[in-house]
Each structure stands twice: as structure tokens, then as C-alpha cells.
C-alpha positions in Angstrom: 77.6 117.2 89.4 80.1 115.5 91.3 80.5 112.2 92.3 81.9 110.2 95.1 82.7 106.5 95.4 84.3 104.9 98.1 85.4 101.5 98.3 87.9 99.3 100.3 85.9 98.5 103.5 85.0 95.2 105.0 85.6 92.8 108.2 88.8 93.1 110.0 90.5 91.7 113.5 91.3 93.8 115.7 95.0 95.1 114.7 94.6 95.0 110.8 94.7 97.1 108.1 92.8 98.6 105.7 92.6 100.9 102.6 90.0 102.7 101.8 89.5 104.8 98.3 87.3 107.6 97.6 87.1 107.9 93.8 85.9 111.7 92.0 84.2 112.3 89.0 85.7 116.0 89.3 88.8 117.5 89.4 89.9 116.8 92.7 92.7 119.0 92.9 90.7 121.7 93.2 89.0 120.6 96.7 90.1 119.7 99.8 88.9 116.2 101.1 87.4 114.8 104.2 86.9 111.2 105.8 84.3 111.2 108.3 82.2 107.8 110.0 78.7 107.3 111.7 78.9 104.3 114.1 75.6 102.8 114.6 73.5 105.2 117.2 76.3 108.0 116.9 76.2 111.4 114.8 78.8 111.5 112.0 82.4 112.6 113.2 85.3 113.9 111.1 87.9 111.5 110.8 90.7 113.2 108.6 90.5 115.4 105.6 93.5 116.6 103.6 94.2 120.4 101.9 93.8 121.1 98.2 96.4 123.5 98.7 99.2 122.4 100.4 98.2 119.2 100.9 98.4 119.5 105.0 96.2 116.7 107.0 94.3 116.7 109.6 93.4 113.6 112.1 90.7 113.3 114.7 92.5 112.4 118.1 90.8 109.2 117.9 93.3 107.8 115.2 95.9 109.9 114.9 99.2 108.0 114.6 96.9 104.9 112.8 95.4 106.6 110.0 97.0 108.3 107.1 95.1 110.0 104.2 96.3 111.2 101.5 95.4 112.2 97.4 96.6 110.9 93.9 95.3 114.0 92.1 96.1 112.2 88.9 93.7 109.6 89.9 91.2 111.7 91.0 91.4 109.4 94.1 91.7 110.0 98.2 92.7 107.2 100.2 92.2 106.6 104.3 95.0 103.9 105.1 93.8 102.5 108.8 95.7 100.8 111.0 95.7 99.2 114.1 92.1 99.4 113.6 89.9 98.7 117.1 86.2 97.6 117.9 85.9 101.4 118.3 86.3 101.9 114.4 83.3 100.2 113.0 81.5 102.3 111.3 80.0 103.4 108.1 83.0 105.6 106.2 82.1 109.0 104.0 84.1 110.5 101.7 83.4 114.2 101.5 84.2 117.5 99.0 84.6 120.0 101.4 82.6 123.2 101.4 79.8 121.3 99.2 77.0 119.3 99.6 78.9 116.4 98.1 79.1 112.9 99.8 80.1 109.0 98.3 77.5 106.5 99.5 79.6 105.3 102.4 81.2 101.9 102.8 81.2 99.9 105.7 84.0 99.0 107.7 83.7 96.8 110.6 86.5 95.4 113.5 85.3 92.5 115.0 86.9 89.2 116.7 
């Protein structure tokens, strides 16, 4: 049994920054990683998820050039740095094992004035 455990959201302007974490009980290295959201009303989207391989990334359109993921394999630990975050970004933030039925609980970020 895996676990997942994101933290790092909250309440942001319009413009800021935040950093969210996505913490394993497993041995990440062996997985590849992906961020995905659900705003309020919407289905879950893919956000970003990074290669257990070669570490390539992958970005929705959406934030591509604002978000950067990436993976401390020592740490067991994914992170989602967001930028230039907009109204359009609130949402509730999963951290998922790829190619399992593994999800953290979610954490909320919201982008409000």
C-alpha cells in the first residue's frame, strides 16, 4: 500500500506563487508522477506529471511556461512549483502514481483578489 500526501496549497493573488509537495510512502523512483486538479463543477484534468525514467515532463497548455514539477527521489517527494497563478487555477490539486489506482487526498489551492 502506497501513500500519497500532498501539501503546500492555500489562498493566493492573482500573480503569486506557490509550492506544492506530494510526499510517498513508496519508492518513488520507480513510478512516474502526475499533478492533476478538479475545479468546482469540472472533471479532473492532467496538469503535469514527470518520467520515472528519464525524468522528461509534461505540462497541460493551460500552464505551461508557469508550472514546473519536478522529483527529489531521495525524499520520496514530487513538487508542482506554480506561478503566475490566475482565477482559472483554483482548484482542488491530486497527486497521482501513474498506472495505479493511487491518489493523495488533494489540497486545495485557490487564486482569489
Amino acid at each position: 500500500q502506497v501513500q500519497l500526501v500532498e501539501s503546500g496549497g492555500g489562498s493566493v493573488q492573482p500573480g503569486g506563487s506557490l509550492r506544492l509537495s506530494c510526499a510517498t510512502s513508496g519508492r518513488l523512483h520507480v513510478y512516474s508522477i502526475g499533478w492533476f486538479r478538479q475545479a468546482p463543477g469540472k472533471e479532473r484534468e492532467a496538469v503535469s506529471c514527470i518520467s520515472s525514467s528519464d525524468g522528461k515532463t509534461w505540462y497541460a497548455d493551460s500552464v505551461k511556461g508557469r508550472f514546473t514539477i519536478s522529483r527529489d527521489n531521495a525524499k520520496n517527494t514530487v513538487y508542482l512549483q506554480m506561478n503566475s497563478l490566475i482565477f482559472e487555477d483554483t482548484a482542488v490539486y491530486y497527486c497521482h502514481l501513474e498506472g495505479t489506482d493511487y491518489w493523495g487526498q488533494g489540497t486545495q489551492v485557490t487564486v482569489s483578489s
